[in-house]
N, C-alpha and C positions, 0 to 999 in steps of 0.2 A: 725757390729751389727746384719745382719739377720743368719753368723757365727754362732755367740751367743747364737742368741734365737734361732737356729737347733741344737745348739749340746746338751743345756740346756732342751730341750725338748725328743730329741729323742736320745742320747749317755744314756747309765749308766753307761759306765766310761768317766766323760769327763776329766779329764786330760790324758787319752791314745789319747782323740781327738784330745788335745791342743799339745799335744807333736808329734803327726802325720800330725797337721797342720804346725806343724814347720819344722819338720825333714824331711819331704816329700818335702818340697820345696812352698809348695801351697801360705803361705807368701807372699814370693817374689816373686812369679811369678805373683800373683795376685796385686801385687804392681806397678809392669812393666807394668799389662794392667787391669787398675782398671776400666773400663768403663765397659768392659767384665765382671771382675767379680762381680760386684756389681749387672748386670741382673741374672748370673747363681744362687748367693747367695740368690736371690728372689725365684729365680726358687726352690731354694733349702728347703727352707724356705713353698713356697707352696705345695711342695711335701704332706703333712699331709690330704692335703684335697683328695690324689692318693686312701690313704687307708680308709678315709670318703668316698669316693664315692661320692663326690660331684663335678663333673666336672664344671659347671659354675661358681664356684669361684677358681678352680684353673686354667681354662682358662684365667678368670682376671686377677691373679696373673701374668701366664707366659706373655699377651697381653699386663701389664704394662712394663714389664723387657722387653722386646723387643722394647719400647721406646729406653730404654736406651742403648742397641747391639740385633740386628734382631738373634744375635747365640742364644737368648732365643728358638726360634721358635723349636731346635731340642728335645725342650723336653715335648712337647705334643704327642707322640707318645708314652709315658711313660705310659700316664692313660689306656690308652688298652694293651700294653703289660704287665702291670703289674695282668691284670684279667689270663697271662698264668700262671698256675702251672704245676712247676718243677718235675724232675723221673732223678733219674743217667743218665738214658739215653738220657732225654732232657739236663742235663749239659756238658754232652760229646758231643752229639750232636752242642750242641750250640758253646761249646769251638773247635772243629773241622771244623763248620761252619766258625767260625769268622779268624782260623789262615788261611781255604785255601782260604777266599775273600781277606784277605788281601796280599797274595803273589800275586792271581791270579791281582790284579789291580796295584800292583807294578809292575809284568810282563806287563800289558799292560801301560804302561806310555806313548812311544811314543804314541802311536794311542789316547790316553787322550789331550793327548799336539796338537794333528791334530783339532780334532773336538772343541775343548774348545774353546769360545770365546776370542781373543785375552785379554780383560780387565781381564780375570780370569788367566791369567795362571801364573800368579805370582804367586800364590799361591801353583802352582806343581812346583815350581821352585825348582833346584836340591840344596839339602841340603849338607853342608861342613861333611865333613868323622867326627868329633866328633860330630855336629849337629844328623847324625846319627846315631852312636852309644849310644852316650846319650837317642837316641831317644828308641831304641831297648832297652836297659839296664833297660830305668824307666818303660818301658811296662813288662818287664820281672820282676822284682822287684815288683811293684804291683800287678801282678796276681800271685807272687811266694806270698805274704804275705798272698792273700787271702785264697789260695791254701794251705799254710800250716796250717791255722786257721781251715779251712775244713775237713781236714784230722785228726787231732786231736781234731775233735769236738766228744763229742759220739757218736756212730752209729746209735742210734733209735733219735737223733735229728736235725741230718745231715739237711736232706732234710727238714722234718720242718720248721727251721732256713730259711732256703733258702726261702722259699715261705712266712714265716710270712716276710721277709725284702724284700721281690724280685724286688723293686723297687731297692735296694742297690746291688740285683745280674745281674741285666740289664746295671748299671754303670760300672760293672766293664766289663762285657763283649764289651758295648762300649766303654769304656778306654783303653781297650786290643788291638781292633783291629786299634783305633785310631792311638796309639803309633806307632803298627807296622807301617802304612800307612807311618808315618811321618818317616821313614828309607830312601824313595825316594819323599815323597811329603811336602812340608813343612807345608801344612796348616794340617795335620794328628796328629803334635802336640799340635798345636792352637787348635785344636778340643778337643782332649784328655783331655785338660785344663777345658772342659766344665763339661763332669763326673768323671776323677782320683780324685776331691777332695769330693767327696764323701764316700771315702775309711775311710774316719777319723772317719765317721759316721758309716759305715757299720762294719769293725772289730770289732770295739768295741761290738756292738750288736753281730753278731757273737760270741764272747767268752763270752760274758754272759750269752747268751743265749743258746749256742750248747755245755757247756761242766759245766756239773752239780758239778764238785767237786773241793771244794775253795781254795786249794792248786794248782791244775792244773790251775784254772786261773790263780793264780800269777803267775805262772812259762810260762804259755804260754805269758802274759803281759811283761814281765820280758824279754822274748827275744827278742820282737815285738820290746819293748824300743830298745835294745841295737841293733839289726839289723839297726833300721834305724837311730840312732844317728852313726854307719860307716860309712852307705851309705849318709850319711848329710855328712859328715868331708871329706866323700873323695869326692863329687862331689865338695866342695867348695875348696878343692885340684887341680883338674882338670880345671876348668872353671866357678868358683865361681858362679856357679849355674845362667848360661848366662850371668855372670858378674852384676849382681842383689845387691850383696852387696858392700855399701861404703868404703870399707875399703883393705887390703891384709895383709899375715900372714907375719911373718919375714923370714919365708922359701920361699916365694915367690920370 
């Protein structure tokens, strides 16, 4: 429901969302840990108030969803980052940022796994070789859709774009680095999970917004589709998408 009324509100194309919400995986995965998602979907939900400027009712919004999973709590950090506006160079910057934190704390993993309080360390617990690859793949995969929506945006709306949605450009940059995380950490996906579904939200504005001529969107939608209804078929190929769906193919 709060799905719903965010894409209903803030997509203009919401069947790219529904079909991004589907083909991306977000569904089911959100179905495996629906306690989780039903705080982020709040969180997701109060976002609107990021671009009101009204912080004490979207601190109630996130203070309620943290009832219900404390992973609410990462996304108050939103409403001030989201006052940074963007420059090429703050996106390069940013995207160089986030890939060398992420090796650099992969590389430190023993010394994480030393000091970490016994109860946590489950959660650096070492992940199975397609756990991560899977892992690496969907963080590549996501920043490659956003990446390519950018680059084919206009050039005098690029950055724009960026900054009217920049709450949607912060998610991905945290989904990015999450994913990678989760190559050697396992909670790095579980986190991931908290902004990758925001993507549903955010390309679509992206292409409406950053590329002015109505043919070019269809054709940039039109790939967006068919790219991740592959990457849907072949991940439910591989590991049916953490084994999330009821059923198996006759190839199986």
């Amino acid at each position: 429901g709060f799905m719903y009324k965010t894409i209903r509100r803030d997509s203009p194309i919401p069947m790219l969302s529904i079909w991004l919400y589907i083909t991306l995986g977000v569904f089911q995965t959100q179905m495996n840990m629906a306690r989780n998602a039903i705080a982020v979907m709040m969180c997701y939900y109060g976002m609107q108030y990021i671009y009101k400027r009204q912080l004490g009712r979207y601190l109630l919004i996130v203070v309620i969803a943290m009832t219900i999973h404390m992973s609410a709590l990462f996304f108050i950090p939103l409403y001030w980052l989201a006052n940074i506006k963007f420059t090429y160079k703050r996106l390069f910057a940013g995207t160089v940022t986030v890939l060398a934190s992420s090796v650099m704390v992969n590389t430190l993993k023993p010394l994480v796994t030393m000091i970490m309080p016994a109860v946590y360390v489950r959660y650096i617990a070492a992940s199975s070789e397609i756990f991560k690859f899977g892992s690496f793949f969907l963080g590549f995969f996501y920043f490659s859709l956003a990446a390519l929506v950018f680059a084919v945006s206009d050039s005098k709306s690029r950055i724009a774009v960026v900054n009217q949605y920049n709450v949607g450009t912060w998610t991905v940059f945290f989904g990015l680095g999450l994913y990678l995380l989760g190559y050697s950490f396992s909670f790095g996906t579980r986190g991931a999970a908290l902004f990758s579904p925001y993507l549903c939200i955010f390309i679509p504005q992206m292409i409406n917004n950053g590329i002015q001529s109505h043919r070019k969107r269809k054709l940039i939608s039109a790939i967006i589709y068919l790219l991740c209804a592959g990457q849907y078929i072949g991940r439910l190929c591989v590991n049916n998408i953490g084994t999330t769906m009821p059923y198996t193919f006759f190839w199986s």
